[in-house]
C-alpha positions as CSV (number, residue, x, y, z in Angstrom):
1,X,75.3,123.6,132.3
2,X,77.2,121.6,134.6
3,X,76.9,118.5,132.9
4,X,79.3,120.2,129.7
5,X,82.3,119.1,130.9
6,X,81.4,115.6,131.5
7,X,79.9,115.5,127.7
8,X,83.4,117.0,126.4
9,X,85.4,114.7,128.1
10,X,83.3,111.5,126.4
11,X,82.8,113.2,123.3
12,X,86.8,113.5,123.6
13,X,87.2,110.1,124.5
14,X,85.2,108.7,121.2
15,X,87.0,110.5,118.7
16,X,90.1,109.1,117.4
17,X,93.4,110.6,119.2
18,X,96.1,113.1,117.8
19,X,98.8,110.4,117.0
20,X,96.3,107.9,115.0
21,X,94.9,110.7,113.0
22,X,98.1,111.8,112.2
23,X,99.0,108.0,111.4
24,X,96.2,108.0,108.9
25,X,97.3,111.2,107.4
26,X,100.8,110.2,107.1
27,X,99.8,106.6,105.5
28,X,97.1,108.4,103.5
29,X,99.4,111.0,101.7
30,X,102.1,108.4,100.8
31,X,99.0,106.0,99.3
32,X,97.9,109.4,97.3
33,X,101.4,109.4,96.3
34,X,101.8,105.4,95.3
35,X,98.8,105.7,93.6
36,X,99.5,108.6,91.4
37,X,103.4,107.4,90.7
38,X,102.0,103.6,89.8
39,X,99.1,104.5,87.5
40,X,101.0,107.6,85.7
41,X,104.1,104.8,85.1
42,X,101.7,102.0,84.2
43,X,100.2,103.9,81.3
44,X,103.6,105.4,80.2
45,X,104.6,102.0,79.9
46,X,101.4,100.2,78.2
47,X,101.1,103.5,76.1
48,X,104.6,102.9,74.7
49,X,104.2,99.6,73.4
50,X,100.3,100.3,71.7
51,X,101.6,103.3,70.2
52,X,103.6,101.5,68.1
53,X,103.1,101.1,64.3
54,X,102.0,96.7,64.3
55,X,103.2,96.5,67.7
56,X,101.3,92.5,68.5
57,X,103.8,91.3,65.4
58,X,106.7,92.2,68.0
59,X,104.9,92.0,71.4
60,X,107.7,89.4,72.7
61,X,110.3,92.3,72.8
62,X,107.7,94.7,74.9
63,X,106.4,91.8,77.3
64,X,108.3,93.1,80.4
65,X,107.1,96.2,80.0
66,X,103.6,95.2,79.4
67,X,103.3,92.9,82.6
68,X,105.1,95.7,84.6
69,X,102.8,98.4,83.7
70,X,100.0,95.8,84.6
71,X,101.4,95.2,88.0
72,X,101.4,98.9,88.7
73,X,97.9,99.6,87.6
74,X,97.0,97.2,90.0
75,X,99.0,98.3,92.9
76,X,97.2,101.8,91.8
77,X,93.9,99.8,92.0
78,X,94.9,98.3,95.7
79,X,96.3,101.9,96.8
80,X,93.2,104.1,96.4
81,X,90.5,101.4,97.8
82,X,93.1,101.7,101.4
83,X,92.7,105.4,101.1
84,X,89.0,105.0,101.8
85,X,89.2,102.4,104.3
86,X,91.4,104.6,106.2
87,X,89.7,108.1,105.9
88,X,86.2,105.9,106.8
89,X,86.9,106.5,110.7
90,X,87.2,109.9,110.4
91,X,84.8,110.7,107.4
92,X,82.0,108.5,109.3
93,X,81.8,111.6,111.8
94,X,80.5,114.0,108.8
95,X,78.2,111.7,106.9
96,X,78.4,107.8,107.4
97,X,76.1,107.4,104.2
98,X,78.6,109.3,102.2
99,X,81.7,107.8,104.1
100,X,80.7,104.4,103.2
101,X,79.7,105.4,99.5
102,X,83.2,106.9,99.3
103,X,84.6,103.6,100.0
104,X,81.7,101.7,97.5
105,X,82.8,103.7,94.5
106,X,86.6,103.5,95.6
107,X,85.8,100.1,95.0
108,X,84.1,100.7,91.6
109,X,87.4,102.3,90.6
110,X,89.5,98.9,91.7
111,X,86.9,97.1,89.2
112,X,87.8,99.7,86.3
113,X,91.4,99.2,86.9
114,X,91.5,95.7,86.7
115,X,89.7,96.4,83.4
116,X,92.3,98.5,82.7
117,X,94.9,95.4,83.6
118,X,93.3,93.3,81.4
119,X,94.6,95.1,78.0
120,X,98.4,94.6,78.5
121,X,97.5,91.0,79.9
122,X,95.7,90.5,76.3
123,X,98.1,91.8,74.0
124,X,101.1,89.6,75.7
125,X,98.5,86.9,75.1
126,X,97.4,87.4,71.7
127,X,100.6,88.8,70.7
128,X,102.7,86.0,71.3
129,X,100.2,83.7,69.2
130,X,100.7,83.3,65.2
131,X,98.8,86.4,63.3
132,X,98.4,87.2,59.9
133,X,99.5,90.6,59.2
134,X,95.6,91.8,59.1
135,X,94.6,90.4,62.3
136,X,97.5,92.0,64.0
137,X,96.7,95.4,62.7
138,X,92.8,95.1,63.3
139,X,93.6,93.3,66.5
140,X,96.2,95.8,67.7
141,X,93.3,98.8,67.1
142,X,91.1,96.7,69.0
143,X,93.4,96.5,72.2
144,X,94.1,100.7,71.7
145,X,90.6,101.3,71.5
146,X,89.7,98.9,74.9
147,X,92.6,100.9,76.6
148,X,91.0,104.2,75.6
149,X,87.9,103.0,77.1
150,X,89.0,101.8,80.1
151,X,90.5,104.4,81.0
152,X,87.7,106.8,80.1
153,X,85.6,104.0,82.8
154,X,88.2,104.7,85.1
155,X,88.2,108.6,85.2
156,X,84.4,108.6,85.1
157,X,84.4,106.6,88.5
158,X,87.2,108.6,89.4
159,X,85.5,112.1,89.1
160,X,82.6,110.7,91.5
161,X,84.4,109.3,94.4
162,X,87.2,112.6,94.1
163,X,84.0,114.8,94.5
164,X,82.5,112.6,97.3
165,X,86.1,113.1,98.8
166,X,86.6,116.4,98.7
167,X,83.0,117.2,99.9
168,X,84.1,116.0,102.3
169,X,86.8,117.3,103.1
170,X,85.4,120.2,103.2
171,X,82.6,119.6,105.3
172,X,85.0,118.5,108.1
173,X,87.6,120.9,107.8
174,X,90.2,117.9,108.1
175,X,92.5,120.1,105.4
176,X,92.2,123.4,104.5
177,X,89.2,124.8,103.0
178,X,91.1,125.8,99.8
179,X,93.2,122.5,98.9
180,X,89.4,121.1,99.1
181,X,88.0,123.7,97.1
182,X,90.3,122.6,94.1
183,X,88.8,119.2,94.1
184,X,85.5,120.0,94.6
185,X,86.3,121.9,91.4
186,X,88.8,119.5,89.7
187,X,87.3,116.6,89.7
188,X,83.7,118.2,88.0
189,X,86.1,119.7,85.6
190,X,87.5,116.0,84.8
191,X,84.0,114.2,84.2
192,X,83.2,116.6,82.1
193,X,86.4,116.3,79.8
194,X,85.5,112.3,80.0
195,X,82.3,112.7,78.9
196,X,82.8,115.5,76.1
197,X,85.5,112.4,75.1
198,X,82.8,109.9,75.2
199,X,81.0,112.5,72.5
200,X,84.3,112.0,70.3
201,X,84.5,116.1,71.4
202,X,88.2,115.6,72.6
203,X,90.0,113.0,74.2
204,X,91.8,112.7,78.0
205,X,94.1,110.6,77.0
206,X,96.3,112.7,75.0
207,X,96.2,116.5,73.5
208,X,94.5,119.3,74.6
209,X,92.1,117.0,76.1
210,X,94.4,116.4,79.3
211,X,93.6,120.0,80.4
212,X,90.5,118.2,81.8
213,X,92.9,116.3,84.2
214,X,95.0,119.3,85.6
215,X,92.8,120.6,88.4
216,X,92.1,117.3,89.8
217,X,95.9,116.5,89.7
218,X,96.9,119.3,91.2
219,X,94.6,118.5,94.4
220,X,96.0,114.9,94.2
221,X,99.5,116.5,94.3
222,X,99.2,118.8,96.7
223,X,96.5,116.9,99.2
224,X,99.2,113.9,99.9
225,X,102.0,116.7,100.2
226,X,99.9,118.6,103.1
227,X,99.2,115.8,104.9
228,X,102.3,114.3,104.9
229,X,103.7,117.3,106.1
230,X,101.2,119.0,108.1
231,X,98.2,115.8,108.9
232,X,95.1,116.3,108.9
233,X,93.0,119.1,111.6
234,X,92.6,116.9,114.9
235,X,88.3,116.6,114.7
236,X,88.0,116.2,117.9
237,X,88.8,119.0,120.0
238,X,87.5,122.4,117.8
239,X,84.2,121.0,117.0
240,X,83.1,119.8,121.2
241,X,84.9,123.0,122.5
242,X,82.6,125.2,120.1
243,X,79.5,123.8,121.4
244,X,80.5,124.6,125.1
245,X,78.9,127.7,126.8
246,X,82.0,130.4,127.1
247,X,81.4,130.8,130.7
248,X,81.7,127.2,131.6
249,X,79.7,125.5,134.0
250,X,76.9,127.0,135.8
């Protein structure tokens, strides 16, 4: 048809250009990579201090740490809800509905996290207030038990907007077909470790449980790596030219 060319060149002109898309990949890889680094030091951090054998009668020793792991949970928290803002552009082009619930439930995640936060932020709290030794004790299992929770919250949410991603992904061949693949198989694999630990079947937060997270972490591990180095398939030239008759215009 002879109009095909005109329709390339405009389809051309609305998609978003080789150097922004490679912008987004580059700033979406090192956000993977922030996020992952922040949240896995965060819970190192709060972990250390609950772990701990009466830990609220000698919270004032451990309240850096517990405000720093705090902090990075919620830079974790700010990290992943900018990974869906920027992907939105380029995800809209597959399937706005599922674009724009990517972002909701990236959102969702933020709202665990801070619920996350608000453990460390409780124990400084309570810990630097006068206890009895009975309320420390039942008190300290209290704040293990909401940090338990939280972050099986957080890894529930987290297993819906991974698969939404990696759908995706896949759908619009952005990445390679295979580094999606692992997600869309990961992150199944890590809702249903969460809610077998819901069950009291095993636990993802320590144990054999954390098999549950390997897949996922894997594609979060290698996902930022690819784009960094590689960006993401520019959607805007492949897809128009496919739909073009081979012989050109008539």
């Amino acid at each position: 048809m002879s109009g095909s060319p005109a329709i390339a060149a405009t389809l051309r002109q609305s998609q978003p250009t080789t150097a922004s898309t490679r912008k987004i990949a580059v700033l979406v890889g090192l956000l993977f990579l922030i996020a992952t680094v922040t949240f896995a030091t965060a819970d190192a951090l709060i972990r250390g201090v609950l772990k701990g054998s009466n830990y609220l009668s000698g919270v004032s020793v451990h309240t850096n740490a517990l405000a720093a792991g705090a902090l990075l949970a919620f830079v974790q928290g700010i990290a992943i809800v900018a990974i869906a803002l920027l992907l939105f552009p380029l995800f809209r082009r597959t399937s706005e509905p599922l674009a724009l619930a990517y972002v909701g439930f990236r959102v969702a995640e933020l709202a665990a996290t801070l619920f996350y936060v608000v453990t460390p932020l409780l124990v400084i709290n309570v810990g630097n207030a006068t206890l009895s030794t009975s309320a420390s004790q039942h008190l300290g299992a209290l704040f293990q038990g909401q940090r338990t929770v939280s972050i099986e919250v957080l890894y529930l949410v987290t297993s819906v907007d991974g698969s939404i991603l990696a759908y995706l992904l896949y759908r619009s061949r952005l990445i390679p077909r295979p580094i999606a693949i692992l997600g869309l198989v990961g992150y199944p694999v890590l809702a249903l470790g969460t809610i077998l630990a819901m069950f009291t079947v095993t636990t993802v937060t320590h144990g054999v449980g954390q098999v549950a997270l390997v897949p996922g972490g894997l594609f979060e591990l290698i996902l930022p790596i690819w784009l960094i180095v590689k960006g993401f398939a520019f959607p805007g030239s492949q897809p128009v030219m496919a739909d073009l008759p081979a012989g050109g215009p008539s």
